[in-house]
C-alpha positions in Angstrom: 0.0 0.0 0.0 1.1 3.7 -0.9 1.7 6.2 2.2 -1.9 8.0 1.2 -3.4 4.7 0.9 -2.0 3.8 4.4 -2.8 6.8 5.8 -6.1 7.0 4.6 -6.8 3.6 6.2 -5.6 4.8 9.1 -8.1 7.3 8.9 -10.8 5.4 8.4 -9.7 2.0 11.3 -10.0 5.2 13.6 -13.0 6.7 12.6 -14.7 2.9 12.6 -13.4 2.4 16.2 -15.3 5.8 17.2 -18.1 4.5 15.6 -17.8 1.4 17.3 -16.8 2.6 20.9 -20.1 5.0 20.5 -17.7 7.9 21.1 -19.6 9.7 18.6 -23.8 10.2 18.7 -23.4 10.9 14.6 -25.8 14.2 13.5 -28.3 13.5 17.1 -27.5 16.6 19.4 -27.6 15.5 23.4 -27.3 18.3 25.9 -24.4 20.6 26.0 -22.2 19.5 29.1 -20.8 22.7 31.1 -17.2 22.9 31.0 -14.8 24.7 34.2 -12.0 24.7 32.5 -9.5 24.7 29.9 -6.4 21.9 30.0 -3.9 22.5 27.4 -3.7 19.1 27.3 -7.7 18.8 26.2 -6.6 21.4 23.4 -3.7 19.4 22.0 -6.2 16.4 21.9 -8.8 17.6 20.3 -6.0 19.5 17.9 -4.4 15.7 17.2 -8.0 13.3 16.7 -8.7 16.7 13.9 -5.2 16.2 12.5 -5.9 12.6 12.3 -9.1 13.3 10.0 -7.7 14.9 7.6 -8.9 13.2 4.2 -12.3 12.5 5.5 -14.7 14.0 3.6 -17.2 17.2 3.9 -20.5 16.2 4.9 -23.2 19.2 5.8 -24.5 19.3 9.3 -21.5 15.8 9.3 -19.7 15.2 12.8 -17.9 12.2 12.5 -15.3 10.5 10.3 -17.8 9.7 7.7 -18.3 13.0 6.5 -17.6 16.8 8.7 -19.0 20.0 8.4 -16.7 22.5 10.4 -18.2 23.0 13.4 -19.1 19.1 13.5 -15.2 18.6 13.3 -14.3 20.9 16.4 -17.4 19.0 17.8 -15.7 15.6 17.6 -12.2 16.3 18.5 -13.2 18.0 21.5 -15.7 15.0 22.3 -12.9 12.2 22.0 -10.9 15.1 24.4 -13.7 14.5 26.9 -15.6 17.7 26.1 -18.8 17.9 24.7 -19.0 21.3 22.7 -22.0 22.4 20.5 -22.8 21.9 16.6 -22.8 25.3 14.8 -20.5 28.1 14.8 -22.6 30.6 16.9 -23.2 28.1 19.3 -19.6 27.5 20.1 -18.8 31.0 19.6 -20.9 31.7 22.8 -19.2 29.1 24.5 -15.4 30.5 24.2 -13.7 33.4 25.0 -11.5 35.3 23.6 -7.6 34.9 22.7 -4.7 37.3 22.0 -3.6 36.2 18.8 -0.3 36.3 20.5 -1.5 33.7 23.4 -2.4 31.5 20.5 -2.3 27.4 21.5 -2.8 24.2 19.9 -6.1 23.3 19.9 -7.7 26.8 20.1 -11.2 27.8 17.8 -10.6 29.8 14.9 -13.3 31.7 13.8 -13.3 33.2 10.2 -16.0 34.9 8.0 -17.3 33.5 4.6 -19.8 34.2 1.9 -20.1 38.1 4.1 -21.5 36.0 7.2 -19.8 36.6 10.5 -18.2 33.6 12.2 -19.9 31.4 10.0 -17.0 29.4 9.6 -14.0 27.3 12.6 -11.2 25.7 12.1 -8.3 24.2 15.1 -5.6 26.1 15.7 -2.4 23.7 15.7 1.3 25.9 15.4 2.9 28.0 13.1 -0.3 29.4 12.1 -1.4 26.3 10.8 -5.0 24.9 11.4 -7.4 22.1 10.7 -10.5 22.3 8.9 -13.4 21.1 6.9 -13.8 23.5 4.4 -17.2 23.0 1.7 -19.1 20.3 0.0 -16.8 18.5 -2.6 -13.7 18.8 0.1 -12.1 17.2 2.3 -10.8 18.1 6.0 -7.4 19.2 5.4 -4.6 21.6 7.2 -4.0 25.6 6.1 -2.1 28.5 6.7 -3.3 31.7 8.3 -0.5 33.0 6.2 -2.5 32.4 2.9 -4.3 35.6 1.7 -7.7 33.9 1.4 -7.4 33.6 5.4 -5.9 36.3 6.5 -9.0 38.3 4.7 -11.1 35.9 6.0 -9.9 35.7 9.7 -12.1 36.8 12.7 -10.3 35.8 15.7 -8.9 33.0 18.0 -11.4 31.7 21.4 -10.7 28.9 23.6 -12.9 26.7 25.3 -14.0 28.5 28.9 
């Protein structure tokens, strides 16, 4: 097998054993969990399970490895972290704060503007002003720059998880 091919599979044995584990509730929304704190370590989770979906494909209103919207992919990294965020970009806008772009960390939201809608679109913040994201239908979950020009127009801000 290729590296992509073996990566991919990776992808996809991990996704399954989600699945399988019922780590994930697919598109059914339970109740939001309240959350006292942020753990760097909880951030750096979440940032790895979304670097380890990358290839998995764009799926509207999708939150796990079978298909993921944006927000659905914050949603699921955070959940195999142990923190149950909300679906939906306002909703997990109201439940972060805001971050200095200089105090920055792995695993912190990215909020950006698209299409002229205000924080209508997250990614996870990883280092080097590279993030994680599911971008739009006909995509697939994949890493950027904040350096690319299409971003750094784009960009709102940086929250963390309160």
């Amino acid at each position: 097998m290729n590296t992509n091919k073996k990566r991919l599979h990776g992808y996809a044995l991990a996704g399954a054993m989600w699945l399988s584990l019922g780590m994930v509730s697919g598109c059914a929304h339970g109740p939001v969990t309240t959350v006292t704190g942020y753990s760097a370590t909880i951030g750096e989770q979440a940032a790895d399970t979304a670097i380890s979906m990358i290839g998995m494909p764009y799926k509207y209103q999708g939150e796990n490895p079978s298909g993921f919207d944006c927000s659905g992919l914050v949603r699921y990294s955070y959940l195999a972290a142990g923190i149950d965020l909300p679906h939906g970009t306002r909703l997990l806008k109201q439940r972060t704060v805001p971050v200095l772009l200089t105090d920055m960390r792995k695993g912190d939201i990215l909020f950006f503007e698209q299409s002229g809608k205000q924080y209508s679109h997250v990614g996870i913040y990883l280092d080097n002003n590279r993030f994680v994201h599911a971008p739009s239908r006909g995509k697939r979950v994949r890493e950027e720059s904040l350096d690319d020009p299409y971003w750094k127009k784009h960009f709102l801000g940086v929250r963390r998880v309160s």
